[in-house]
N, C-alpha and C positions, 0 to 999 in steps of 0.2 A: 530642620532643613536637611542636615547631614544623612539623621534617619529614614529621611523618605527618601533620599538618593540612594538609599543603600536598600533600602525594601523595594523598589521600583528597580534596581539591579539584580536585585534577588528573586525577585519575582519573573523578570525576562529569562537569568538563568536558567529557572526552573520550566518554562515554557519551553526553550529552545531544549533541554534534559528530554522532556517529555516529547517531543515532538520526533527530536533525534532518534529516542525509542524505539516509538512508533513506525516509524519510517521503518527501521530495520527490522522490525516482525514481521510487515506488512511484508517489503521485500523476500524475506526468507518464504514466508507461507508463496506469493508467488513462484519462487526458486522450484516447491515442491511439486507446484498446480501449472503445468502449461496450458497456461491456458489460449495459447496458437494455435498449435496442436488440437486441442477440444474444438476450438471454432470450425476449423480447418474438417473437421472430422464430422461434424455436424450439418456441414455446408455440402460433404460430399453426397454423405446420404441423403439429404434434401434433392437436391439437383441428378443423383444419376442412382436412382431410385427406380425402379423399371416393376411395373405391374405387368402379371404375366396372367 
């Protein structure tokens, strides 16, 4: 019993390790990528786009 409260603790550790990670990869590559900017910038030239 004690052991499986401890591998089922271990194993959430490791989930939330991995997840926390993640998170801050993710974050940082967005940090690099604005991607507001890009919308913003694709939206323009959509819309005010003028055939001559």
């Amino acid at each position: 019993m004690k052991l499986e409260i401890n591998i089922n603790s271990l194993e959430k550790y490791l989930a939330d390790l991995v997840n926390d990670f993640e998170y801050k990869r993710i974050t940082e590559k967005l940090k690099e990528y604005d991607l507001i900017s890009d919308v913003d910038d694709q939206r323009s030239h959509h819309f005010c786009s003028f055939s001559t």
